[in-house]
N, C-alpha and C positions, 0 to 999 in steps of 0.2 A: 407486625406487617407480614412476616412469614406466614402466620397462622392463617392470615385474611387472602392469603393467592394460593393457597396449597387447597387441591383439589380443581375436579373439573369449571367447578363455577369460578375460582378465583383467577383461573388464564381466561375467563371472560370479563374480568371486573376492572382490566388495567386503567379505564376513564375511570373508577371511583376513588382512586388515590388523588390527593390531595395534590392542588398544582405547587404548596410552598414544600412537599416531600418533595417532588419531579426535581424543580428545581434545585434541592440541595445535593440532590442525587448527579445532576448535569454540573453542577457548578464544583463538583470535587474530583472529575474524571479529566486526566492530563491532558487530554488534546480541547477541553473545554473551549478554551479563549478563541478558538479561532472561529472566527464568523461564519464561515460557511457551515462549519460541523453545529455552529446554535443554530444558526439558519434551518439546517436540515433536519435535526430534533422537534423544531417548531412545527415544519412541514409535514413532520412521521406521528407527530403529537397528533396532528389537526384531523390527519388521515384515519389513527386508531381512536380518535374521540368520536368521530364519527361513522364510525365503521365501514370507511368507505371502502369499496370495490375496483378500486383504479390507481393510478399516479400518474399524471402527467410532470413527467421527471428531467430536469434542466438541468446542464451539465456541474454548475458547483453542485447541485444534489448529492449526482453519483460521488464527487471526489471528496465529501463528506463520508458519505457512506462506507466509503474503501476501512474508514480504520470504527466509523461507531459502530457496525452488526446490528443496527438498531431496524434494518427489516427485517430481521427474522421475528418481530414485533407483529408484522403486517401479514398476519396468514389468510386474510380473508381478500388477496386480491387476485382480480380478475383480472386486468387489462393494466398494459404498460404501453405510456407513448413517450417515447424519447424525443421531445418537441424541441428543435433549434441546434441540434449539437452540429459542434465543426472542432475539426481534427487537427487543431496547430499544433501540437506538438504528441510525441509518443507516450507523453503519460497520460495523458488521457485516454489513450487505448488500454491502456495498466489497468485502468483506474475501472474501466466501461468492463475488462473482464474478469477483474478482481470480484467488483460487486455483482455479476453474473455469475461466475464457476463458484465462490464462495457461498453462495443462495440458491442451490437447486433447489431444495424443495419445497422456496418460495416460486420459483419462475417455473418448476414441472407442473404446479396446480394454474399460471395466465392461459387464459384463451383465448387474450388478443395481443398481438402486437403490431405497432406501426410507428411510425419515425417523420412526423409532418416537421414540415420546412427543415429536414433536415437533408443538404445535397448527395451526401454518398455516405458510405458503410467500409471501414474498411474491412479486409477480407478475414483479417483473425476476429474480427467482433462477429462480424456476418457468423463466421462459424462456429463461434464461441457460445450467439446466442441460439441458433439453431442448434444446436448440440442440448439445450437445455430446455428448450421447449420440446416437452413429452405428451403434453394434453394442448396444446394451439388446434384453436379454428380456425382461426381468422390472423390473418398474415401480412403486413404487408411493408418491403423491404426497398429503399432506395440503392440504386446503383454502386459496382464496388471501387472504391476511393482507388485513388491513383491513374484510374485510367487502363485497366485491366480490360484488355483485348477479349475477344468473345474464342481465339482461336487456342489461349492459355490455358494451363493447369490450374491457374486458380481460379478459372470462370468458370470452368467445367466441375469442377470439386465443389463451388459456393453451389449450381444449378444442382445435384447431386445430393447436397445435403437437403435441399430443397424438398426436391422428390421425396427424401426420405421421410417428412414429415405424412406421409399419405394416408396412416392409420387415422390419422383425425382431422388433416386440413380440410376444408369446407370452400375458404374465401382465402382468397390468395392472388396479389399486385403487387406486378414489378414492375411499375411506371417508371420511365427512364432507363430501365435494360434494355439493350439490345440482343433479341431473340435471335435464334439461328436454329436450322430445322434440326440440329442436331439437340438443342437444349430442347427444343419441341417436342424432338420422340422422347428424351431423359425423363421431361416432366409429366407427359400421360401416362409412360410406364410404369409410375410411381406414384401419382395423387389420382386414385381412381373414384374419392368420394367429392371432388372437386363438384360445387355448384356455381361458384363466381371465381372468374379469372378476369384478371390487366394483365394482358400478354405485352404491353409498352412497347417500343418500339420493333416493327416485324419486318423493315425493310430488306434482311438479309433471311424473311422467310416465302419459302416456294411450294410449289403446291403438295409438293413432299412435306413440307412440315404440318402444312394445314389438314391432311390428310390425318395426322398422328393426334394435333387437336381433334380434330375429330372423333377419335375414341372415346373423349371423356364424354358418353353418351348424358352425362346427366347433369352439365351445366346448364342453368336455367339464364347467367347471364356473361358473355362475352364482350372484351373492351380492345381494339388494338389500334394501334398507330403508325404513321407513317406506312402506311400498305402499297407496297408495290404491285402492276401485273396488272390483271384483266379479270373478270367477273370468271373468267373459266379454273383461274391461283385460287378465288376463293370458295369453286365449286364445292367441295370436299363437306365442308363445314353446312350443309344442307342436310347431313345426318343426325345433325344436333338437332330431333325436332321435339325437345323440350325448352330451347330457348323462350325465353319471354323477352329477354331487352338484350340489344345489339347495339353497339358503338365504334363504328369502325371512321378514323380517320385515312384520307390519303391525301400521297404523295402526288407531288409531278407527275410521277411514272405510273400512275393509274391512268390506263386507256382508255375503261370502259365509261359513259357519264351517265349511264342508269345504274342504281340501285342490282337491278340483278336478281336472281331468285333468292337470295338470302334476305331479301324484303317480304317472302311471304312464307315468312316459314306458320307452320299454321298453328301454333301459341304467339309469338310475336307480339308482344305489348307496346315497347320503346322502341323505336328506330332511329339511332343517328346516325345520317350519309355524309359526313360530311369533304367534299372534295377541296383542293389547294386553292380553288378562286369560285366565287358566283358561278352557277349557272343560268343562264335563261330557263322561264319557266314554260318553253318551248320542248326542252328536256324531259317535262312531265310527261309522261302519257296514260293512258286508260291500262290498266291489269300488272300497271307495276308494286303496287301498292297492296298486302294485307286488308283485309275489312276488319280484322282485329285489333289494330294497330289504337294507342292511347295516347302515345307520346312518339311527337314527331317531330326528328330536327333534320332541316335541308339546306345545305347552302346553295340558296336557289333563290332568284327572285319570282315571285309568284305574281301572278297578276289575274283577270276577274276569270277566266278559262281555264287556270292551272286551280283555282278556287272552286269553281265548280265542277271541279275533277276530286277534287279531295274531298267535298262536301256529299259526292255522290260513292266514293270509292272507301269511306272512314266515317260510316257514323257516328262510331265511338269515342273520336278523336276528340283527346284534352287538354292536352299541350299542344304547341304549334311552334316551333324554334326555327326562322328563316333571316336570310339575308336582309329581303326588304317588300313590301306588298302595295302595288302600285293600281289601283283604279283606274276607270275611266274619266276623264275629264272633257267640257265643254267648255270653248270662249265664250265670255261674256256677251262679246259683241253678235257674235252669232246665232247664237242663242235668243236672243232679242231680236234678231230681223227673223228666225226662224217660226218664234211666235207669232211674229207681227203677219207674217206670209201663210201661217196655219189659221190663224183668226181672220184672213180675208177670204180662204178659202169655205174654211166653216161657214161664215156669211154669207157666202154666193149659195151655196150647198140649201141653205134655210131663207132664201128671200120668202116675202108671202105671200102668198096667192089673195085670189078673187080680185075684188076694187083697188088694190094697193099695185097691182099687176100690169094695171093698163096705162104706168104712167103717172106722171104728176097731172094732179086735177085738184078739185076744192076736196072729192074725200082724202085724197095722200095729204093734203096742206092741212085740213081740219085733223086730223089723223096724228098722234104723238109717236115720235121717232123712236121704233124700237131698235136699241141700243144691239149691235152684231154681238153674237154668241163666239165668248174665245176660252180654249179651253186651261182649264185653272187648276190651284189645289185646293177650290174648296168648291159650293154650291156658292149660288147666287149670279153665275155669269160672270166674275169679276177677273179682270184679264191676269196676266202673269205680269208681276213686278221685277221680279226676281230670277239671275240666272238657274239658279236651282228651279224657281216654280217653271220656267220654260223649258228647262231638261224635263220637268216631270211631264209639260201638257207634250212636247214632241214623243217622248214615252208611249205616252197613252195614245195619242192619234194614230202612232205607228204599230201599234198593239190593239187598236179599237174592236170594242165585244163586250162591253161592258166594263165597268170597273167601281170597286165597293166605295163606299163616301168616304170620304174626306174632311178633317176638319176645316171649320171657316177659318178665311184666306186673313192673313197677318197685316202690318202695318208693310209698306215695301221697306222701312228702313231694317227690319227688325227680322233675323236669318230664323227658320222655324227651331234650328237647335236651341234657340236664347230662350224659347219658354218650356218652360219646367212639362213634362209630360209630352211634348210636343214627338213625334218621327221624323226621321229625314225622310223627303216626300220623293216621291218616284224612282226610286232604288227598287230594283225587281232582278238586282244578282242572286247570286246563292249565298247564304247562310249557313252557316255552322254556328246553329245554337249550342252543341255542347263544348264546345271551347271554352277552357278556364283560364289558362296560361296562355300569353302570347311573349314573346320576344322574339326583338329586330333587331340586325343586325345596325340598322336605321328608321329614323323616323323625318319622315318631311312631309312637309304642306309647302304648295307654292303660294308665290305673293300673289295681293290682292289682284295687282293687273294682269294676269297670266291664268292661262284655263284654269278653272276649278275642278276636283272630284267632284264625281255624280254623288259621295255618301260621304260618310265617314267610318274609321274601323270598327266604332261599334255597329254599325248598321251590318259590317258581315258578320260581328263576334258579339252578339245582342246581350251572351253571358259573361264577358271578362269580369275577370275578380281581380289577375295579375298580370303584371306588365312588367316588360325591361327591356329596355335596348341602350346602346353602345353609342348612336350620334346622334342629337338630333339639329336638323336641320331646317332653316328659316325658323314658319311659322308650325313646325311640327307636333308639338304640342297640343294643337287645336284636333289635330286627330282623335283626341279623347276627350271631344265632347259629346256630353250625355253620355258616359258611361258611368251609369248611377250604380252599378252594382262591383265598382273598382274599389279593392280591397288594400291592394300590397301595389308600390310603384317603385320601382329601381331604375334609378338615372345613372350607368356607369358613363361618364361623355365627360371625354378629356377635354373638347375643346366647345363645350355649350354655355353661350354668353347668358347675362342677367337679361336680354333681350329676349332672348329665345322664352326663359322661365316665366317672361309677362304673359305667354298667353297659354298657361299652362289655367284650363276651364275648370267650375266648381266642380268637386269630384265629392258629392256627399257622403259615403259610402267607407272612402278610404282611411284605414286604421293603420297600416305601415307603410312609412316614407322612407327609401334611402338614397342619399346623393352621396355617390362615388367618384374620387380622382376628376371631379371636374375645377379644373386647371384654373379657368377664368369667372368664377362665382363669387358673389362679393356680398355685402351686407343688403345692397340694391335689388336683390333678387330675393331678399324674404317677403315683398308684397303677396310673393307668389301664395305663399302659407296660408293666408287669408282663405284663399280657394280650399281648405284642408283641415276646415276646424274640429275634427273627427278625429286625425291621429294619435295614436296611442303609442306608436312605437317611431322615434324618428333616429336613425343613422348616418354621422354624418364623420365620413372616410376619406383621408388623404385629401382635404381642400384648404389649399393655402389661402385662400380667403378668408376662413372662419378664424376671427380673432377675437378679441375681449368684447371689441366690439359689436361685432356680430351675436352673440351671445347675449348680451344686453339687450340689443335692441329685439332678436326675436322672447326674450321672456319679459319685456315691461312692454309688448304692442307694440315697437313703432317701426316697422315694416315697413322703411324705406319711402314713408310718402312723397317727400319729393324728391323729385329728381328724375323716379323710374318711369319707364313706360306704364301704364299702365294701371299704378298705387294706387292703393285701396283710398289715399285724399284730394287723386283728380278727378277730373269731370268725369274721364274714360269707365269708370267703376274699378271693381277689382283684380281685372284682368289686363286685357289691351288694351292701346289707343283706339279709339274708332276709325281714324283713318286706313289703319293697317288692317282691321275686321274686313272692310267694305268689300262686297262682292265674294266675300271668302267664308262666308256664317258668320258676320258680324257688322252691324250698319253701324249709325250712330244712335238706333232705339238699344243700343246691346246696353247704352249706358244703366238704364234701368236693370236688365237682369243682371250685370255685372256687380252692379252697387245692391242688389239683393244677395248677390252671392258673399259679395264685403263684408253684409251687412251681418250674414249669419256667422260668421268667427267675428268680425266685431262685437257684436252684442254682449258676448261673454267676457269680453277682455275685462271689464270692470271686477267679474270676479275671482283674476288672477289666474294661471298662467299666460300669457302674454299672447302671442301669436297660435300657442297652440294649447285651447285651457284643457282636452284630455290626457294632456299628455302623461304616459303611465314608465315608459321604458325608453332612455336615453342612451346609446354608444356614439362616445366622442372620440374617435381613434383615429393615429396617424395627423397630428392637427398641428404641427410644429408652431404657429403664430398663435396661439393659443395659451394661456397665462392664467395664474393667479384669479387676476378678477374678472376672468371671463365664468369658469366655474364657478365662482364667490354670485355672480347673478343667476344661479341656477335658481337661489333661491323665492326667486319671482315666481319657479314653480312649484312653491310649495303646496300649494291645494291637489295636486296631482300623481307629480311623480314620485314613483315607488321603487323603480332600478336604475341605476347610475353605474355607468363601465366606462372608465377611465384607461385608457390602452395607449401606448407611446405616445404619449407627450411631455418630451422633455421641458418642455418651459415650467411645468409643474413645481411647486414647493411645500410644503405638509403644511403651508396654509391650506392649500385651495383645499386639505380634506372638511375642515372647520365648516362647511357649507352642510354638511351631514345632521349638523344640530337644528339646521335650520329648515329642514327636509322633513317636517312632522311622518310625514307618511312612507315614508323610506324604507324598504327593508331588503336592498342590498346591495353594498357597494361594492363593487369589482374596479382594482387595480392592476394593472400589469405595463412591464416591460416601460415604465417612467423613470429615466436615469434619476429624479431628484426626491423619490422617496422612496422609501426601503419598508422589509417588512415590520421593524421597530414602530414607523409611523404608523401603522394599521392596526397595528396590537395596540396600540397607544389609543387610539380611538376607538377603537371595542370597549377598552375599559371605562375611559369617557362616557361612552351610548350604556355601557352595561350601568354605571352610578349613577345617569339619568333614569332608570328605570326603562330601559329600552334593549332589552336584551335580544328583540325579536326581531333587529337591524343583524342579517350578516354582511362581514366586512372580510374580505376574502383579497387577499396577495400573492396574485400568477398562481395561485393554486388550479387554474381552468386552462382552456387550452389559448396560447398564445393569440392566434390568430382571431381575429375579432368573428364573432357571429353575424350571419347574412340575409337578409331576407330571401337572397337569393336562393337559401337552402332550401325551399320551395319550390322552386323551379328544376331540381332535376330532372333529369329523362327517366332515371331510377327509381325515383322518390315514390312512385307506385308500386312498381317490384317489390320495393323494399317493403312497404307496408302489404303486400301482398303475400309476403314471406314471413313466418313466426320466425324463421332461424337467423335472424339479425344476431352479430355478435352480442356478449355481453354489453360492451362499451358502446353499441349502437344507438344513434340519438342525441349525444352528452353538447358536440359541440353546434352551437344554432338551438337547440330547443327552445321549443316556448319562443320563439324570437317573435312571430307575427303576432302573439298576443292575444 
């Protein structure tokens, strides 16, 4: 064996030794027996088998580590994330700088570090590890444990070491520090190759400090929070004009409610403004705005004026992140006498001359009644039925000069959105076709009895791909219809009923689903799926709803037919009732395109997976009611599904992994943070799939990062920067990739 490691090839060959040598070799060293120390052997195994570049490292890791040495095994790593740790007691501060000071010159060659969902740092680790990183680019450090004042020696000594990292920090956040203009001038004096900073909390910084930010002439992207002061505190910071993306939150104590001249700095890609409550979109105005700008978040409500300010102000604009975006609306009623009152006019305007002129006589009586011209959305004279088609003919009367055809005019029961190809008719705001990203702060539609929008959001946003907001409200939902080219949909909405998801429109298009943290969702609300038979990637987070049962019934098809508004086995079709459509894009002709819309995720059901037969990429995470034999029904999607991530759920038992044999197509199971199975169960079932001949299943245990993957990772402000920039750290990417599919 000596013979076979001696020389430079054989310190590469450590995976070619035999796993029953590894074994006999662990199984004779004294601290063997203790679980955590096999545990972390298994982890440093998994790491040097596959030569990874990383470790997302959990705290019995480290206190394994303290006595095996077995990272000095690991010299090909690049990036350390210290994912979860919390400080109960002082040995694990032993323990965190044991295995740091003892391994420099495994942690002099990291170039990344960061500490997700980890709350604070105490101050000897902070220093411990910053003492040791000699090649770090990428940085980034939660707040120092205990509650260390920003006016102490040990705030000023952690801020100090900081700086001192300058030869090579690049990217560097201290989300949750509290800055002061003195750490301000510490850290530009020191980190002069700095490109991205989180300056975290700046409420205790003044124009003096931002003055000293300012030096770092060559950050391209700036983040700060809680901002006190006036647009004149953060004048300084306009010498940065190599910024590309800006993210400044404020405080109360921000006076100013425009953006400011740090909106047009003239690189400027990402802009986030975002202030302590809404603003009216009265606040927008003409020249506050970059024309460079990509990515924009406002907490503002927009409405069709601040729209066509943006539309005319950002042509480049592709993200769009607001409060909430309100159109105009007309009453039904009104609308209807205003037609009726346009089309008596039109008719006077056109009576007809000669013999018809002079009166009733035998030629007017012999004479067939030409029917009065009223203006419509189609050719043929046929009047308006609909409040929409009478918003569009007062439109056009009020705009008269011509106007290009129209297609022939619809059934009146039947809203022009219900057929396939159809526009919404007389919408003549502004458009922002390159809009890709949108997210609301909210989303609503009023009821049927109550004015209607003149459009819907795709009619301002013709190219959405991605969508996410936070409430939705009544029939809100119905704002995305016809948007055929909708890709990615994230519903975070704590309080959105199974009512609301009925009238969630066919959305053909769309490949990634995620419902988050919504509180009140229930098995009644998988009708909505039906609408959705395209997904490939569905996420479903934090819903105490989602139980065995729900799980069954979205993979054997049976989508709640009765009961819900709207299921895919009422009269309604696959969306809403018709009562609730009416007057609002939907009569009771919607039944037809509804039950075509049904019909196209039913069709497929027969040949398995259930509610959603592409389904390719499942995270089930945070799902406490959630059990044994709701996973055990995964396997209805067996024609499909290919990744399965299994993330806190304690009701789990190393049954539910046994669904893996039944997953033909499977090739990777992700486990983590499940109090009822360990990593013995997982190695257990490798070797299972490996004696099926299935060796090309990986089966992976919290070796990734904790926190579940988002679709939402798409939607950053940065998420352009970032691909815009080759200097992403090494570890950039790892957690979220590949999520949308």
């Amino acid at each position: 064996m000596s013979g076979r490691l001696a020389g430079p090839r054989g310190s590469r060959s450590l995976q070619e030794l035999p796993r029953d040598i590894i074994a006999q070799v662990v199984a004779a060293l004294p601290y063997a027996s203790l679980p955590s120390f096999r545990a972390t052997c298994s982890v440093a195994r998994d790491l040097v088998d596959s030569a990874s570049n990383g470790w997302v490292m959990k705290v019995e890791e480290c206190e394994a580590l303290q006595t095996s040495r077995l990272l000095y095994r690991l010299t090909s790593l690049a990036y350390f994330y210290f994912e979860g740790w919390t400080w109960d007691d002082g040995e694990r501060e032993a323990n965190f700088l044991t295995v740091v000071l003892t391994h420099l010159s495994v942690f002099g060659k990291v170039q990344e570090v960061r500490f997700p969902a980890t709350p604070t740092l105490p101050f000897r680790c902070c220093r411990g590890i910053l003492a040791a990183l000699t090649s770090v680019t990428a940085l980034g450090l939660p707040p120092l444990h205990g509650g260390v004042v920003t006016d102490s020696v040990q705030y000023a000594s952690a801020v100090a070491s900081v700086a001192a990292l300058g030869s090579t920090l690049t990217d560097l956040s201290l989300e949750g520090w509290k800055i002061t203009d003195a750490a301000a001038r510490t850290l530009a004096d020191g980190l002069s190759k700095l490109q991205r900073l989180n300056l975290g909390n700046t409420e205790a910084v003044t124009r003096v400090g931002y003055s000293s930010i300012a030096r770092l002439t060559g950050l391209v992207s700036l983040t700060a929070s809680a901002v006190h002061g006036t647009n004149y505190t953060l004048e300084p910071l306009t010498a940065l004009t190599a910024l590309t993306a800006l993210r400044v939150e404020l405080s109360m104590a921000f006076w100013d409610r425009d953006p400011g001249p740090l909106a047009r700095q003239p690189l400027l890609r990402a802009l986030g403004w975002w202030h302590s409550e809404p603003l009216p979109s009265t606040e927008l105005r003409a020249g506050q705005l970059g024309s460079s700008l990509r990515h924009l978040s406002l907490c503002m409500q927009l409405d069709q004026r601040a729209l066509e300010l943006l539309a005319g102000s950002c042509p480049q604009l592709e993200m769009l992140q607001v409060q909430a975006i309100t159109l105009p609306t007309i009453d039904p009623a009104e609308a209807a006498a205003a037609a009726a009152a346009a089309a008596a006019a039109d008719a006077a305007t056109r009576a007809p001359a000669g013999p018809e002129a002079a009166g009733p006589g035998l030629a007017a009586a012999a004479a067939p009644q030409r029917p009065a011209r009223q203006p419509s959305l189609g050719g043929g004279g046929t009047p308006p039925t609909t409040p929409a088609a009478a918003l569009a003919a007062l439109l056009r009367s009020a705009s008269r000069g011509g106007s290009p055809p129209r297609p022939p005019p619809l059934p009146s029961a039947v809203s022009p959105l219900s057929t396939p190809g159809a526009a919404w008719p007389g919408y003549y705001g502004p458009v922002l076709s390159s809009v890709r990203t949108l997210i609301l702060g909210e989303l609503d539609m009023p009821l049927a009895t109550e004015p209607q929008p003149v459009a819907r959001l795709t009619s301002v946003f013709p190219g959405l791909e991605n969508f996410m907001t936070f409430v939705v409200l009544r029939r809100g939902l119905m704002q995305l219809e016809k948007a055929d080219k909708l890709k990615r949909l994230v519903l975070n909405c704590q309080h959105v009923q199974d009512e609301a998801m009925a009238f969630l429109p066919p959305l053909p298009s769309l490949t990634g689903l995620q419902l988050e943290s919504c509180q009140h969702l229930t098995a009644a609300s998988l009708a909505a799926l039906r609408c959705t038979p395209g997904v490939t990637t569905l996420m479903l987070i934090d819903l105490p709803g989602v139980d065995n049962a729900f799980l069954t019934q979205m993979c054997d098809g049976g989508g709640g037919d009765a009961g819900t508004p709207g299921g895919a086995g009422t009269p309604q079709g696959g969306t809403a009732g018709a009562a609730d459509r009416a007057g609002g894009g939907r009569g009771p002709g919607a039944a037809a395109s509804g039950a075509e819309g049904a019909g196209s995720g039913a069709g497929v059901l027969g040949g398995g997976g259930g509610l959603l037969p592409a389904l390719k990429v499942l995270v089930l995470s945070k799902l406490d009611n959630l059990g044994d034999e709701g996973v055990q029904a995964l396997s209805g999607l067996a024609s499909s599904l290919e990744q399965l991530d299994l993330r806190t759920l304690p009701q789990l038992t190393p049954a539910a992994l046994s669904v893996a044999h039944r997953l033909p197509k499977l090739s990777m199971l992700c486990v983590c943070v499940c109090a009822g199975l360990e990593r013995a169960h997982t190695r257990s079932l490798a070797e299972e799939l490996r004696l099926d001949d299935r060796d090309d299943v990986n089966v992976e245990f919290e070796s990734v990062m904790v926190a579940a993957p988002t679709l939402a990772d798409e939607f950053s402000e940065l998420a352009l920067e970032e691909d815009a920039n080759a200097a992403a750290g090494p570890g950039a990417g790892r957690a979220g990739a590949g999520a949308w599919g």
